[in-house]
C-alpha positions in Angstrom: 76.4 173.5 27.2 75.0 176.5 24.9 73.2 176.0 21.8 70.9 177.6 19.2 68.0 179.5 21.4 65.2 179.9 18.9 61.7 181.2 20.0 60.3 177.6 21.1 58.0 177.2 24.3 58.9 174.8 26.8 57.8 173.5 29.8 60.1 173.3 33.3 58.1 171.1 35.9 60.0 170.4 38.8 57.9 169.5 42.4 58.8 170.5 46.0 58.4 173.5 47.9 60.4 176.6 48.2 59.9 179.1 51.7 62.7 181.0 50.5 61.1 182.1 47.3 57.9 182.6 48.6 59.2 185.6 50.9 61.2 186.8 48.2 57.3 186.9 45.9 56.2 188.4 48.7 58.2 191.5 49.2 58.8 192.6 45.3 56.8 194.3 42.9 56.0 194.1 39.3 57.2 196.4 36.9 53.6 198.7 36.6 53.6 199.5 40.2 55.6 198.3 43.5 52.9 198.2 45.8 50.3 196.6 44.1 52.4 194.0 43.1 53.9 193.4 46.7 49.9 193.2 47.7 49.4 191.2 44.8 52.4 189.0 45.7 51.6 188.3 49.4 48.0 187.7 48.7 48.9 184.4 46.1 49.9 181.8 47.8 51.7 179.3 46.6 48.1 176.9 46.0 46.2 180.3 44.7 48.9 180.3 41.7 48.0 178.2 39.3 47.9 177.5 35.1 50.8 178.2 32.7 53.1 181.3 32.4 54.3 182.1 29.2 57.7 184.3 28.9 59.2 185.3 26.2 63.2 186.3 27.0 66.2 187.6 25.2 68.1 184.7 24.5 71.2 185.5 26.8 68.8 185.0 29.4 68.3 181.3 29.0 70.1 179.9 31.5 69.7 182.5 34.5 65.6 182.1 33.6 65.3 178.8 32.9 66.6 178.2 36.7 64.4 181.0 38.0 61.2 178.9 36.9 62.2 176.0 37.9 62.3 178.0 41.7 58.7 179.2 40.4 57.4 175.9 39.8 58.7 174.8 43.3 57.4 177.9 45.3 53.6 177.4 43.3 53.3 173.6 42.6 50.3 174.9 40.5 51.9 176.4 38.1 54.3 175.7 34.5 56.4 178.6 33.2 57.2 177.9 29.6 60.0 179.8 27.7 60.2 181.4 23.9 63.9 182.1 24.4 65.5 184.6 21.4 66.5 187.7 19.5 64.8 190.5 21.5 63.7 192.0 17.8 62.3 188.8 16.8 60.6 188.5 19.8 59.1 191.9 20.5 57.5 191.2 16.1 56.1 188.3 18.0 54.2 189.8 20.6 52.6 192.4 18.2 52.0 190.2 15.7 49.4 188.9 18.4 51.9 185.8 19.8 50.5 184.6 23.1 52.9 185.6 26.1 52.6 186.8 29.5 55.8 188.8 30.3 58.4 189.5 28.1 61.7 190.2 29.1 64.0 192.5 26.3 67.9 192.8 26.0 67.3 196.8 25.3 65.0 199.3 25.8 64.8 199.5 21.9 63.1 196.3 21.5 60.8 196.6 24.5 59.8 200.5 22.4 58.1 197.9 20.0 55.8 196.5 22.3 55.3 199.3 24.1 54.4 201.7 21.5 51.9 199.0 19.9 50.1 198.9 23.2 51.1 195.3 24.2 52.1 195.9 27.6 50.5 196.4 30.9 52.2 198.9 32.8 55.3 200.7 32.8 59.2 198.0 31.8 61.2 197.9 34.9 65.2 197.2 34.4 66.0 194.1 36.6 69.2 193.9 35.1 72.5 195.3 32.8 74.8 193.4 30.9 77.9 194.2 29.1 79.8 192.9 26.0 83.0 190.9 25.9 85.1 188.9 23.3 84.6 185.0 23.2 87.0 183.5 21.9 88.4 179.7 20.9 89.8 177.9 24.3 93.3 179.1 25.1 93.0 182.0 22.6 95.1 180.7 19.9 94.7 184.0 18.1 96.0 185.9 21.4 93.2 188.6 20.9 93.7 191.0 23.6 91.5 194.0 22.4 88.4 194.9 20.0 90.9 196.4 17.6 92.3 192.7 17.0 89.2 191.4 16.0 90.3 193.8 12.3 92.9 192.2 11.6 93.1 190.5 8.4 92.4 186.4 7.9 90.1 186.6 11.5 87.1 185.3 11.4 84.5 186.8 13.8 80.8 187.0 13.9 78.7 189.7 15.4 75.0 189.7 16.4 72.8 191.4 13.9 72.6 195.2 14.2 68.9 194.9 14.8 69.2 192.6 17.7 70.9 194.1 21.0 73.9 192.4 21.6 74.9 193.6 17.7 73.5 197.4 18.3 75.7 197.0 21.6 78.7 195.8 19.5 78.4 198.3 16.4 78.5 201.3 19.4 81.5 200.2 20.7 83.1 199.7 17.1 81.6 203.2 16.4 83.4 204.8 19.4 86.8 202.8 19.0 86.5 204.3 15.4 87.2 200.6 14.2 85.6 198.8 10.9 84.6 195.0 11.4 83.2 193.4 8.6 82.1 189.9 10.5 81.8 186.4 8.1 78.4 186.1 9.5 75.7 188.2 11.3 73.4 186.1 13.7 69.8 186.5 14.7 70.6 186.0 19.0 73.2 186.3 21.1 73.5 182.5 21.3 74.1 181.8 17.7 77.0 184.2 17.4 78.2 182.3 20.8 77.9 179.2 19.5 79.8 180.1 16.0 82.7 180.0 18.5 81.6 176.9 20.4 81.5 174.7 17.1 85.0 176.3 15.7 83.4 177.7 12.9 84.5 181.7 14.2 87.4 182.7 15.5 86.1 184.8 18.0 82.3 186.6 18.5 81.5 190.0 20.4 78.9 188.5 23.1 77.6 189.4 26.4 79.6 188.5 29.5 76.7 186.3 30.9 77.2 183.9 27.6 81.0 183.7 28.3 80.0 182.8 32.0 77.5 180.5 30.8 80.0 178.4 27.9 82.1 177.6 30.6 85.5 175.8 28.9 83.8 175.8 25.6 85.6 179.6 25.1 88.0 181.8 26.7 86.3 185.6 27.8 88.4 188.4 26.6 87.4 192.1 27.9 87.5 195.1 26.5 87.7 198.8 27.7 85.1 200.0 24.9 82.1 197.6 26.6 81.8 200.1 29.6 80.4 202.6 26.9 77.6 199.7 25.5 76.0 198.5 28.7 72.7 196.9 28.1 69.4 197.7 30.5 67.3 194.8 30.4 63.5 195.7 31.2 60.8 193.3 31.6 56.8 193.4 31.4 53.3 192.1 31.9 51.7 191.6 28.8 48.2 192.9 27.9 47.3 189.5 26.6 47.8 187.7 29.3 45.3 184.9 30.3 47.4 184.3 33.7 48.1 188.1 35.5 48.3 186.8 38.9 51.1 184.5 37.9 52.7 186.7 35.5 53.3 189.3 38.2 54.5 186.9 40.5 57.3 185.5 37.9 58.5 189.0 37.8 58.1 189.5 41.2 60.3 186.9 41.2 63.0 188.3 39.0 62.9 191.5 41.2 63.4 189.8 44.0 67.0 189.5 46.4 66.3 185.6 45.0 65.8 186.5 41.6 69.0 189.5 41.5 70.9 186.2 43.2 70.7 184.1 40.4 71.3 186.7 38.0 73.9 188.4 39.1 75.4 184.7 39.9 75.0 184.3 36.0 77.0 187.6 35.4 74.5 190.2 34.9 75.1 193.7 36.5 72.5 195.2 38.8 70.4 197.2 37.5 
């Protein structure tokens, strides 16, 4: 069900129309200022919206956003969002290395610094979401891991996210504060990668995010762990300066704002922001 998310565009075009998410457009705001983007929101109507909306997204968000523009595409027929799903890092060196995008969407308030500080973003990052860490490991957890201080012990073989990409700053803090040394067989550039290490059998078990658990389904078996309360990720997201599509760019995060969008988020396993 999860693979490899690597920072590739695609298109999601799906037809129909969607009420529901229209009043959910409607009533949110962007993340540079509520009321304009409510004004903004309620003015666009579903046949005003129109071109392509380009988002790049933290990888963990794949499957949460990938559903959220397929609700896009239904509310504004007009429209294609297209997704550059990936390592936050990777992705932020993207947009300031003069990528095209519209919004991008970070795992950490770290990686969103990058764009901010080079003057790629329109407004102020908003947190739509939060998400916190957990073990994945093989179905039925042959290994019988039961804490982060397993993962240590000798002849395991786990994989971490890099310590530049969220998920693995996340991870290394909670190591940090346990007091615990992990030296992983393998550090991976996303969230997904590490994930699907487990996935193929090739780790033993991978420090995660919740919503990637959620989202492999049988494929692994979730363990929790006290320490993750102390590494919660805020995710913001943001209009980018060189966007060639505002109107539609504040409605996708409108969108993501909205009691429709925290819905299928939250549904995903993301914590409220």
């Amino acid at each position: 069900m999860t693979r490899t998310a690597r920072p590739t565009g695609r298109a999601l075009q799906v037809a129909g129309a969607g009420a529901a998410v229209l009043l959910a457009l409607s009533g949110c705001s962007s993340s540079d200022d509520s009321s304009s983007a409510a004004s903004g929101s309620s003015a666009s109507s579903s046949d005003e919206l129109s071109g392509t909306v380009t988002v790049f997204a933290a990888a963990s968000l794949k499957e949460s956003f990938t559903a959220l523009g397929e609700e896009f595409e239904k509310a504004h027929p007009g429209t294609k969002v297209t997704f550059s799903f990936g390592g936050s890092d990777s992705l932020a060196a993207g947009i300031t290395g003069g990528a095209p995008a519209d919004v991008f969407a970070s795992a950490s308030p770290k990686t969103m610094k990058i764009v901010t500080d080079a003057g790629d973003a329109s407004g102020t990052p908003a947190t739509f979401v939060r998400n916190q860490l957990e073990i994945a490991t093989l179905p039925g957890n042959p290994d019988t891991i039961s804490s982060l201080k397993d993962l240590t012990g000798p002849g395991l073989k786990v994989v971490l996210c890099d310590k530049e990409v969220p998920c693995g700053a996340a991870a290394q803090k909670a190591l940090d504060a346990s007091g615990l040394k992990l030296t992983p067989v393998s550090y991976e550039q996303d969230v997904k990668s590490a994930l699907t290490k487990v996935e193929l059998k090739e780790a033993d078990a991978a420090v995660v995010y919740k919503t990637d658990v959620h989202a492999a389904g049988d494929k692994v078996e979730g363990v929790e762990f006290p320490e993750s309360a102390d590494a919660v990720n805020d995710y913001p997201i943001v209009q980018l300066k060189s966007t060639g599509n505002a109107a539609a760019a504040k409605a996708f995060i409108a969108l993501v704002r909205s009691a429709q969008g925290q819905k299928v988020l939250t549904g995903a396993g993301f914590l409220k922001p």
